[in-house]
C-alpha positions in Angstrom: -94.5 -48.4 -25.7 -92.2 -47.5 -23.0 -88.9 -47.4 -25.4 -91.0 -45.1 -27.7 -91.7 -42.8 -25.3 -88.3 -42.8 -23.7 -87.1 -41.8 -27.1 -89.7 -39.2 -27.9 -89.3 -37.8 -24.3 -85.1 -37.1 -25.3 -86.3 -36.1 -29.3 -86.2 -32.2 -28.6 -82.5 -32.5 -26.7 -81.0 -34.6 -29.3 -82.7 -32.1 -32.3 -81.2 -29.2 -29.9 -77.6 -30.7 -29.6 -77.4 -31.2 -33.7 -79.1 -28.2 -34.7 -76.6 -26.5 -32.4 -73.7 -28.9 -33.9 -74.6 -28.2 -38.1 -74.7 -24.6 -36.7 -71.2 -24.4 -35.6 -69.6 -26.9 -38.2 -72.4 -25.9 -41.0 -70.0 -24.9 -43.7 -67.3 -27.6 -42.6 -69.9 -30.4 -42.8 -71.2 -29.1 -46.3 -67.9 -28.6 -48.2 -66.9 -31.3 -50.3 -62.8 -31.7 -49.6 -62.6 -33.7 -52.7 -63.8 -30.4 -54.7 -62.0 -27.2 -56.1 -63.3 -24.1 -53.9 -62.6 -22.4 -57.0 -62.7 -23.7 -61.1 -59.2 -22.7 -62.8 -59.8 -20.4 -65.9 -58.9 -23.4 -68.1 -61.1 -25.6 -66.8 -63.9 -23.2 -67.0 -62.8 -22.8 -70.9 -62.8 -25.8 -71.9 -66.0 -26.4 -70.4 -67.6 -23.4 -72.9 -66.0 -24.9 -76.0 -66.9 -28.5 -74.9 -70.4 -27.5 -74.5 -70.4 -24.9 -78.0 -68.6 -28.2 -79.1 -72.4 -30.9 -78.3 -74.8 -27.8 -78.9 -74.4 -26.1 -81.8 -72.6 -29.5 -83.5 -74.8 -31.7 -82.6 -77.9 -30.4 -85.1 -78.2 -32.5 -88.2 -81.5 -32.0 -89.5 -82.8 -28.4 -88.0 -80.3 -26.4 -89.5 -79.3 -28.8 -91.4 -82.8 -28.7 -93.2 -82.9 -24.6 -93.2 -80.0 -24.5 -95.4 -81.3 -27.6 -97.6 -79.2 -30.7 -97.1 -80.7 -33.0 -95.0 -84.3 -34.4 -94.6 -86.1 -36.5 -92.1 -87.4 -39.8 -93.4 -88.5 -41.7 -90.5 -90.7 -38.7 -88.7 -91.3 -36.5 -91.1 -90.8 -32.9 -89.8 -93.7 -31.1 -89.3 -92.1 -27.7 -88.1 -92.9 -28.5 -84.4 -89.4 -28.0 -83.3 -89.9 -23.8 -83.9 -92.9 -23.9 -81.3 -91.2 -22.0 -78.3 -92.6 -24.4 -75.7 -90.9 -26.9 -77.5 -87.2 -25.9 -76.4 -85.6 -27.3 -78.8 -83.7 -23.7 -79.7 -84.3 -22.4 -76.1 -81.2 -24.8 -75.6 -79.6 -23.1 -78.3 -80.1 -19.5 -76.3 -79.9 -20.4 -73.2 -76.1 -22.8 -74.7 -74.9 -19.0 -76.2 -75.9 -17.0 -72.5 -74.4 -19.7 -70.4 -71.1 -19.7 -72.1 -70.5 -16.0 -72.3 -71.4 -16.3 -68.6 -68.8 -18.2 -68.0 -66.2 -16.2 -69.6 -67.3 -13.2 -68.0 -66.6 -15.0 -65.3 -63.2 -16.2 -66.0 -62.7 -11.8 -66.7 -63.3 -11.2 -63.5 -61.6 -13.6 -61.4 -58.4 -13.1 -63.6 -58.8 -9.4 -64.1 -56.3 -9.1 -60.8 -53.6 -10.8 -63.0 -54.4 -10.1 -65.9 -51.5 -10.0 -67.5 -50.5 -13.8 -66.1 -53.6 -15.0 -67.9 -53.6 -12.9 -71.0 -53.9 -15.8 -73.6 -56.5 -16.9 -72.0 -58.2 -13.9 -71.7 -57.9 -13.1 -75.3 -59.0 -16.6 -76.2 -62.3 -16.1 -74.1 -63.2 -12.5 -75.2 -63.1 -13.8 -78.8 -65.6 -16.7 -77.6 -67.8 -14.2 -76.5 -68.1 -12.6 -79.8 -68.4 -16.0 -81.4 -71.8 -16.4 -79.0 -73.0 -13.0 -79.8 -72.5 -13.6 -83.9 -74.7 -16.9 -82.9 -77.2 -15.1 -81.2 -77.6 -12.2 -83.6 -77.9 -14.4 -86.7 -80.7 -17.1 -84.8 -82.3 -14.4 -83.2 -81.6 -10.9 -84.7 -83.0 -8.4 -81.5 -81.4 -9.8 -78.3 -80.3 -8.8 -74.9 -76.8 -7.1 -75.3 -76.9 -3.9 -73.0 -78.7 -4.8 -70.3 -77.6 -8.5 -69.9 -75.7 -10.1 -66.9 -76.9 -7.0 -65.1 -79.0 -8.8 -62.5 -76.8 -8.9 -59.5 -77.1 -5.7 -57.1 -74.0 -4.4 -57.8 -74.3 -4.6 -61.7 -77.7 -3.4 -61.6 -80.6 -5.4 -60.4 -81.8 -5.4 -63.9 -83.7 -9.1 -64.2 -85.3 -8.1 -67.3 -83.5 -6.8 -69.9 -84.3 -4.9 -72.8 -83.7 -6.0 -76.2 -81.1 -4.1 -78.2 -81.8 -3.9 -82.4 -79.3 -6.0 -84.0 -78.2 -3.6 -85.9 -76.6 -1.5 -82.6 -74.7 -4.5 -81.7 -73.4 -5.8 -85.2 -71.1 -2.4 -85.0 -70.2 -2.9 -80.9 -69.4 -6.8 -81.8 -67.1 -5.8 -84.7 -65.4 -3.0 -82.3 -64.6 -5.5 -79.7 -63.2 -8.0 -81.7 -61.0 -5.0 -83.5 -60.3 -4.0 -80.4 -59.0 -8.0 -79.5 -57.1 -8.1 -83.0 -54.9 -4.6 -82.3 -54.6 -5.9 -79.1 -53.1 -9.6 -80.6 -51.0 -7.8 -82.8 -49.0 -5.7 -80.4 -48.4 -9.1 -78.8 -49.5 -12.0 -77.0 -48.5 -13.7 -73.4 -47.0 -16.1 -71.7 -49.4 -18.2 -70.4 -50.6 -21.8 -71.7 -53.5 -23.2 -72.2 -51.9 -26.3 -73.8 -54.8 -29.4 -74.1 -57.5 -27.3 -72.3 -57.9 -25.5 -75.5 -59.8 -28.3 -78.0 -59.9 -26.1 -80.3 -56.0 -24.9 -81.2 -54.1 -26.7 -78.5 -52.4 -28.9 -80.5 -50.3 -28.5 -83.9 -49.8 -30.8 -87.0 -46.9 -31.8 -84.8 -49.6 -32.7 -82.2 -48.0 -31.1 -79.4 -48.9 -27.8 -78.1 -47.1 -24.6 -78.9 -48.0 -21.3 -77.5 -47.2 -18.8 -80.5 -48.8 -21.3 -83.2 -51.5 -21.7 -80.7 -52.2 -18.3 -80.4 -51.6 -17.5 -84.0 -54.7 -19.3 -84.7 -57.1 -17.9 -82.4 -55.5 -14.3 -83.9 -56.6 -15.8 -87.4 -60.2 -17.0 -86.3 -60.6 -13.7 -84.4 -59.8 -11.7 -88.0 -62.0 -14.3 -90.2 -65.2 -13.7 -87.6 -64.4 -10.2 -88.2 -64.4 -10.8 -92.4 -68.1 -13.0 -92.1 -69.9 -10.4 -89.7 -68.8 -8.0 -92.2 -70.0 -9.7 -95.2 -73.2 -10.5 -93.3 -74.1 -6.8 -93.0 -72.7 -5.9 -96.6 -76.2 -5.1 -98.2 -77.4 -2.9 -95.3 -74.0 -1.5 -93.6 -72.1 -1.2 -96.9 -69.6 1.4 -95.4 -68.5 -0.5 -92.1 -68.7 -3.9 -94.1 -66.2 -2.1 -96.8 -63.6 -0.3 -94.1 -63.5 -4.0 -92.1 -63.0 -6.1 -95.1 -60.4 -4.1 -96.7 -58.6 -3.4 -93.2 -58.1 -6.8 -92.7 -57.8 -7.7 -96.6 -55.0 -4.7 -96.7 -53.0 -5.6 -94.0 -52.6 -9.7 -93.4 -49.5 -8.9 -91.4 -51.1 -7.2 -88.5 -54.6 -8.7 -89.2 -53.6 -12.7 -90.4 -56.9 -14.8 -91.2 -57.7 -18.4 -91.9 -56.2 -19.2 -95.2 -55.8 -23.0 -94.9 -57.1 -26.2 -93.9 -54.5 -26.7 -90.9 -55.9 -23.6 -89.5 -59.6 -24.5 -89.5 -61.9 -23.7 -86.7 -63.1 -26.8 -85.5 -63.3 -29.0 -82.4 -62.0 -32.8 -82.5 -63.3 -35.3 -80.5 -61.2 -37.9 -78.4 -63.1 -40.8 -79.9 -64.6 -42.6 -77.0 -67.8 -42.1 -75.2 -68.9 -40.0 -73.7 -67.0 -37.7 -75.7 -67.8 -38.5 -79.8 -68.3 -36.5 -82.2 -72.2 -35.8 -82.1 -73.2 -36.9 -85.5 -71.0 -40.3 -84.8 -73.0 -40.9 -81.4 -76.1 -40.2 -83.3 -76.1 -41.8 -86.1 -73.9 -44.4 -85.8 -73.2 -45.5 -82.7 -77.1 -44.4 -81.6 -77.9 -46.3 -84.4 -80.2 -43.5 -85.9 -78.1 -42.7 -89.4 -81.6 -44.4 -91.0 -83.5 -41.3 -89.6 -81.6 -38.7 -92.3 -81.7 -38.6 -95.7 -79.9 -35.9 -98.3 -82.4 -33.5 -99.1 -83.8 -33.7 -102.7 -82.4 -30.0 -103.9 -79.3 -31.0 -102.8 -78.7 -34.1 -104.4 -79.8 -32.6 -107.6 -77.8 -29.9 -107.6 -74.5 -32.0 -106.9 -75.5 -34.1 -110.1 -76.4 -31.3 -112.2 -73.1 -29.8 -111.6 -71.0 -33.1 -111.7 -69.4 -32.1 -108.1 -67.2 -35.0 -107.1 -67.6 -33.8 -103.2 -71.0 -35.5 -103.8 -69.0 -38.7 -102.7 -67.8 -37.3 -99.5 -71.5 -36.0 -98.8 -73.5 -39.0 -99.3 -73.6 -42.4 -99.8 -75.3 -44.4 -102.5 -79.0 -46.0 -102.5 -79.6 -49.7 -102.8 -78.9 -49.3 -106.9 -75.4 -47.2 -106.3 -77.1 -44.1 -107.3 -77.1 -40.4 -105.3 -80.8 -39.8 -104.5 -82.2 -36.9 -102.6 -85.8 -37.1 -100.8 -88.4 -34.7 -100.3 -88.3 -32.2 -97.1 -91.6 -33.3 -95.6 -92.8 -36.4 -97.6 -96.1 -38.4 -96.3 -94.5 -41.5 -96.9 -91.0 -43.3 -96.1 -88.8 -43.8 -99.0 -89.3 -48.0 -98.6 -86.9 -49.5 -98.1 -84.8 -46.9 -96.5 -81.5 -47.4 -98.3 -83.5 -46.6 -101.6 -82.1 -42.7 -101.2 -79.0 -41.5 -99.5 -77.3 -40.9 -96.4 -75.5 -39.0 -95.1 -71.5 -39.6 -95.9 -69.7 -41.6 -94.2 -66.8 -38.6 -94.3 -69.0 -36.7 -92.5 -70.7 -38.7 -89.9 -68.5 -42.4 -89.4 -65.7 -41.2 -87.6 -66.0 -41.1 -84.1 -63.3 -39.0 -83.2 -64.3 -36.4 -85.8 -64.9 -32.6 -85.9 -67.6 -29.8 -85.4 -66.4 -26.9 -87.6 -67.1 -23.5 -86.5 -64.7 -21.6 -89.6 -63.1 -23.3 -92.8 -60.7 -21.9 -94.6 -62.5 -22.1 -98.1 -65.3 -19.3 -96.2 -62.2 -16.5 -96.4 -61.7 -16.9 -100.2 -65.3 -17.7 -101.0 -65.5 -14.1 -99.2 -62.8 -12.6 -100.4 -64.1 -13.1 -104.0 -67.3 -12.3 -103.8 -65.7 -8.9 -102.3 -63.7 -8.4 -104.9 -66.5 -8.8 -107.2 -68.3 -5.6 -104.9 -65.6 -3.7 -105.6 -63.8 -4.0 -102.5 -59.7 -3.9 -102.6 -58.9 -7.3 -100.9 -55.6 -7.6 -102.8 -56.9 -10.2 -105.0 -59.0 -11.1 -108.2 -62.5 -12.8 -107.9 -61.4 -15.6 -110.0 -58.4 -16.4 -108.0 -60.4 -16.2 -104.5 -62.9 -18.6 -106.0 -61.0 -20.9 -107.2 -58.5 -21.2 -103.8 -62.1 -21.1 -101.8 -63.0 -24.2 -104.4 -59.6 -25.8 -103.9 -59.8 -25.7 -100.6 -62.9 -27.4 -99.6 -62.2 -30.1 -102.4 -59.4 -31.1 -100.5 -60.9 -30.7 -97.1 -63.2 -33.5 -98.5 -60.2 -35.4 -99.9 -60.9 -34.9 -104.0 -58.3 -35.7 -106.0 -56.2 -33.0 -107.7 -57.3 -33.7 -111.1 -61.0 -34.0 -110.1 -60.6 -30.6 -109.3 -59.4 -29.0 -112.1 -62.1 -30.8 -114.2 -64.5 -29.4 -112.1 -63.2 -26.1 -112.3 -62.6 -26.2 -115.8 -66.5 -27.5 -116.5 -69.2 -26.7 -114.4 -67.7 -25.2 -111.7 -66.1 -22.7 -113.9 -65.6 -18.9 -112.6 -68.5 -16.7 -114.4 -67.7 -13.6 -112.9 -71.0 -13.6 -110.9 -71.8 -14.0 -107.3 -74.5 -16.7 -108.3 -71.6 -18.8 -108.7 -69.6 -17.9 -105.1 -73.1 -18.8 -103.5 -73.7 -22.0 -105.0 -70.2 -23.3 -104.2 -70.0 -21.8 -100.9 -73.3 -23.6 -100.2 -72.0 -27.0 -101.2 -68.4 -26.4 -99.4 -70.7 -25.2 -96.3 -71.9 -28.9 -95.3 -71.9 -29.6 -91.8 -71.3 -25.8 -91.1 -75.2 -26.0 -91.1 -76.4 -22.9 -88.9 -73.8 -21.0 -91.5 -75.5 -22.3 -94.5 -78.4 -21.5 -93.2 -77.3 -17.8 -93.1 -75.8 -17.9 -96.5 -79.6 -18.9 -97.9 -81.1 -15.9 -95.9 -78.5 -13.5 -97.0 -78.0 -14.4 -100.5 -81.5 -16.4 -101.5 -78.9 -19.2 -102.3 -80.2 -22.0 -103.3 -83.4 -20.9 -105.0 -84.8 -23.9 -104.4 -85.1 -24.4 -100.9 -88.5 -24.8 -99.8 -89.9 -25.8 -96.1 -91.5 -28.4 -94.7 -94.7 -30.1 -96.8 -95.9 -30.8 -93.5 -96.4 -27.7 -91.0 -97.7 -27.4 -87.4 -99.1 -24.0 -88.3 -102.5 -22.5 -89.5 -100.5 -20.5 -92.0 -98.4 -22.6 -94.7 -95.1 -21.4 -95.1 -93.2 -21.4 -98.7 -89.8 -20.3 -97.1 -87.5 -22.1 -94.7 -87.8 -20.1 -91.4 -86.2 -16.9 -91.3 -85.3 -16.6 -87.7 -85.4 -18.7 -84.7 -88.3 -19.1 -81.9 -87.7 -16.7 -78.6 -87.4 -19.2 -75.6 -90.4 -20.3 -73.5 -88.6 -18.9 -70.3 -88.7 -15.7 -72.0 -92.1 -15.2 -72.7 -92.5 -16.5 -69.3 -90.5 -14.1 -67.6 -89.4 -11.1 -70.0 -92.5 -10.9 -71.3 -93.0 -7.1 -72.0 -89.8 -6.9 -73.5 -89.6 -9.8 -75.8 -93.3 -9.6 -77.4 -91.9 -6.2 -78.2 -88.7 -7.6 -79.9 -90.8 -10.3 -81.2 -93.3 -7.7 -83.0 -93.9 -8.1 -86.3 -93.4 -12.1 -86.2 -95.4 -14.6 -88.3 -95.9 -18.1 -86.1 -92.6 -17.0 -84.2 -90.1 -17.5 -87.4 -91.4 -16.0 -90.2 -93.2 -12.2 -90.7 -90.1 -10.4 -89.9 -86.4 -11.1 -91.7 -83.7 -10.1 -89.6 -81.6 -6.7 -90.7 -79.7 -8.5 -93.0 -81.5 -10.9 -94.5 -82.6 -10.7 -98.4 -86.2 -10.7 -99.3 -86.2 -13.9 -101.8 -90.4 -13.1 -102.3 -91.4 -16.2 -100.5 -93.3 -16.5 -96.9 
């Protein structure tokens, strides 16, 4: 008893010696010497493309399912995903905020030496539009204006207003004009070399600066040529003037034209960093959880498309069988319809594709069928855009010019240019996904047979949920974004979006 109260008696002293002590060395004590004060812009991008990289390429049967190529089979989807308190695409928003946070950062810290960081600096500004294109084609009406306004001196704006889509489709395409003149008068001298997954390494497979660049000058052009297209029907005149500028005038505005030059982030192969549909399906042992959606299936056997073999694999009987989006029962056994490809999801060092080369000829025909003057015919864009994603999925060259000379034939109608691009689309699925709500392509996609909500559905959604956090916390401006919404995703098309007559 003694001890205790000797020790109780000299309590306050001791408390007053280390409050004093963490007063005077607080910040010493608390700084981690093993850690950067401050993260190098390179780090800091490759962080944003890493994490665009597990995000938005990790989804195999969300979008995957909106555009109509892939089906659950061992928990049947029941539309649950598109409740806002779920999250599921609150990760999605809050994926697209937090990277262009991060590269407004990056702006600011290297806006003192700017021109010692210019690559980078390009490289990051055209990420940011690559976010906001997400953003406006999940969510239509965001927070552009008013966003990253919170701190004092930028504001004190902690809700923000949301801007109409169709004000920031035009400032998007600006700034990315704006990035393009600016790539053409020249680039810098900085390097990024491996911190850019994306373009950091040639065919050569080492790292060269003007190549490097040259890419991210193509991918900044080609974002430009699918925003365009994307507003065609309701912004005819800017989507005209920014497809023929670029169309007119490769020299100064250079676009993705072939497979070597595809958008798309490789994996190193190992965990934790595999590609997601490997560490899903294969090495999470889950590939038994997908199945190729029925309309899809069909459609490849209708049309005899050899990329059918690169999509999906065989049933138990060596046949291609699709399964219904929402089925009450599991196809028994499970191999008795088909997986997903083994292209496509058993290599674990492969690749999330953000832009292929096939989408700027798919687009550059169906332009030229609008009457645009791209500087070249319909038919020849369709069949490079067709040739192109053949060989991206390893078709042989005589396969392809059966194909093209049968039932994938040019008919001089952009029927045709959907269908194929919808097929050369696979794995692109949030793309697809926009193809079918612009074009109506493929008319049969149909939702879920099984839905969470009072209302039944007969389209695929046509936007995606608001996030939790915001009803939560912006709630007077997002229920007035959110106006005019059915169950969150359906009531309300975004601007661009074709009314196909379904609900």
């Amino acid at each position: 008893m003694n001890t205790f109260i000797k020790k109780l008696k000299y309590t306050p002293v001791l408390a007053a010696l280390l409050v004093s002590g963490c007063t005077k060395n607080f910040e010493k004590i608390n700084t981690d010497p093993d850690a950067l004060s401050d993260v190098p812009p390179q780090n800091m991008l490759v962080n944003v493309m890493r994490y665009a990289g597990d995000q938005f390429g990790g989804d195999v049967d969300g979008y995957g399912t909106f555009a109509g190529y892939i089906v659950k089979i061992q928990y049947p989807d029941n539309l649950g995903g598109l409740i806002p308190s779920n999250n599921t695409y609150g990760n999605r928003w809050a994926a697209c905020y937090y990277n262009i946070t991060q590269m407004k950062d990056l702006l600011k810290k290297t806006e003192a030496t700017a021109e010692s960081y210019k690559n980078i600096r390009l490289v990051a500004r055209i990420w940011n539009n690559y976010m906001w294109s997400y953003l406006l084609d999940g969510w239509g009406d965001i927070p552009y204006s008013e966003a990253f306004k919170g701190r004092p001196e930028d504001g004190s704006i902690l809700k923000a207003k949301y801007d109409k889509q169709e004000d920031i489709f035009p400032a998007v395409l600006a700034d990315l004009k704006s990035i393009a003149d600016e790539m053409a008068a020249g680039i810098g001298t900085d390097e990024m070399g491996d911190y850019d997954v994306i373009y950091g390494k040639t065919n050569s497979g080492s790292a060269d600066i003007k190549e490097q660049m040259l890419r991210w000058q193509k991918f900044c052009n080609a974002l430009r040529l699918r925003m365009a297209m994307r507003i065609s029907s309701v912004a005819p005149a800017l989507a005209k003037s920014t497809i023929e500028e670029i169309a007119g005038n490769k020299e100064k505005y250079p676009i993705i034209e072939t497979n070597a030059e595809n958008c798309q982030m490789f994996f190193p192969g190992t965990l934790p960093y595999m590609e997601p549909w490997y560490e899903s399906g294969i090495n999470g042992n889950r590939i038994n959880n997908w199945g190729m959606f029925d309309i899809f299936i069909d459609h490849l056997v209708e049309t005899k498309d050899p990329r059918i073999a690169s999509i999906a694999r065989k049933n138990n009987e060596g046949k291609y069988v699709g399964f219904v989006n929402g089925s009450l029962t599991n196809p028994s056994p499970s191999t008795s319809i088909s997986w997903i490809g083994d292209h496509y999801i058993n290599d674990p060092a492969g690749a999330v594709p953000f832009y292929r080369a096939c989408e700027t000829y798919y687009l550059l025909a169906e332009a030229a069928l609008s009457g645009y003057n791209v500087g070249i015919s319909a038919k020849t864009a369709y069949e490079t855009a067709v040739t192109l994603s053949m060989q991206d999925n390893n078709i042989a060259a005589d396969e392809i010019a059966a194909y093209l000379a049968d039932t994938g034939k040019f008919d001089n109608t952009k029927n045709r240019i959907y269908w194929d691009m919808w097929v050369a689309l696979f794995k692109e699925n949030f793309e697809a996904w926009s193809l079918y709500r612009r074009t109506g392509i493929p008319t049969t996609n149909y939702p879920s047979k099984i839905q969470k909500f009072k209302k039944v559905h007969t389209d695929q959604p046509w936007r995606l949920p608001y996030p939790n956090n915001e009803y939560l916390y912006n709630t007077e401006n997002v229920n007035a974004a959110a106006a005019g919404t059915v169950d969150y995703n359906w009531g309300k098309r975004l601007w661009w979006a074709k009314d196909n007559g379904k609900e």
